[in-house]
GUBA-258186 format. One record per residue: x, y, z of N, C-alpha, C in turn. Coordinates in steps of 0.05 Angstrom, whole numbers, plus 5000, padded with zeros to 4 digits. Each point is the difference from the previous one (the first is absolute). Layout:
BEGIN
XYZXYZXYZ ...
***
This chain:
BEGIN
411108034774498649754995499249984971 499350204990499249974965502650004985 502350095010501749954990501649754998 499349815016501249695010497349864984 498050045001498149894975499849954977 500250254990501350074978502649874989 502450005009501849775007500149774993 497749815013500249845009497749844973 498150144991498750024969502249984988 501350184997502050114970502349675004 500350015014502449765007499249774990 497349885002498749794990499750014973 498650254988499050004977503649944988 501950185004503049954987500549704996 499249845029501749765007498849794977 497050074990498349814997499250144961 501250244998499050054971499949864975 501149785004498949784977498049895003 498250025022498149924993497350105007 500750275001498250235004497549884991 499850014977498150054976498749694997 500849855006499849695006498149985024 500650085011497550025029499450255006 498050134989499750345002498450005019 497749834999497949965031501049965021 502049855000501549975026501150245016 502750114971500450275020498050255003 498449994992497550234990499049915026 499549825019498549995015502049945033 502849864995501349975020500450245021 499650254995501350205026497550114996 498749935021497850175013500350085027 499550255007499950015022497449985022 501349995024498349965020498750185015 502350214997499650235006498650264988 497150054999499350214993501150234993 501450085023501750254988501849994976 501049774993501850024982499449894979 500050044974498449964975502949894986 499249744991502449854984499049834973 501450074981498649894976502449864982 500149824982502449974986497249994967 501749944977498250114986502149784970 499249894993501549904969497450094979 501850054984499250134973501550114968 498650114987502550104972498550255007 501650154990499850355011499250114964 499450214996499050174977502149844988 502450024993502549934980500049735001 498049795006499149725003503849845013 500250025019502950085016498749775025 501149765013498749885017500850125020 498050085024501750215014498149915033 501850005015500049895033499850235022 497750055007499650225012499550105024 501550055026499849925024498750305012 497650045016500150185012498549915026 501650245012499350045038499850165014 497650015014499950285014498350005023 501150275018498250045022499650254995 498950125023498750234995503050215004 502050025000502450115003501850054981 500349684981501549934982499149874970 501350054983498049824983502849924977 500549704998502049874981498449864977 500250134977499949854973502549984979 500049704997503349894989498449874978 501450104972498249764979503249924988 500049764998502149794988499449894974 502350214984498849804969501849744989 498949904986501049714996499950044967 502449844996498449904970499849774999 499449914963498349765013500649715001 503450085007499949645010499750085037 499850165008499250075030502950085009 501450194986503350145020498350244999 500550185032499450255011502150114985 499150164984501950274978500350235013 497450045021500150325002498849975032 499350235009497650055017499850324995 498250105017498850325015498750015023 501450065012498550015037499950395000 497250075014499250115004499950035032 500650105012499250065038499250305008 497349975010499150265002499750005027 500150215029498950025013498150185009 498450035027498750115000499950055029 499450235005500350055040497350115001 
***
């Protein structure tokens, strides 16, 4: 399930990256969950190397996905780093 979330974030933020930064409140606030157990955050920002950078993380108490998407700055995804840790 965090993996179809996750997904399903990353797919929007792709579909929609022109205009990330154009409506940051929007996606900053669009995926919330409902679900306690699962902690979901998306995150726009410039990172230390002032880099506009799209930052998806998700987690339950099992799994934990952080994807940061960098952009430059007419808003094309150049890069990413996904991180997946779990935990039993």
């Amino acid at each position: 399930m965090i993996y179809h979330i996750h997904d399903v974030i990353r797919q929007d933020l792709i579909a929609n990256q022109k205009d990330l930064f154009n409506m940051q409140h929007y996606y900053t606030h669009k995926f919330r969950s409902n679900n306690r157990l699962i902690d979901i955050n998306v995150g726009l920002f410039r990172n230390d190397k002032q880099q506009l950078t799209a930052q998806i993380y998700v987690a339950d108490k099992h799994l934990k996905i952080r994807e940061q998407l960098f952009l430059d700055e007419r808003n094309n995804i150049i890069d990413n780093d996904l991180i997946i840790k779990r935990y039993e």
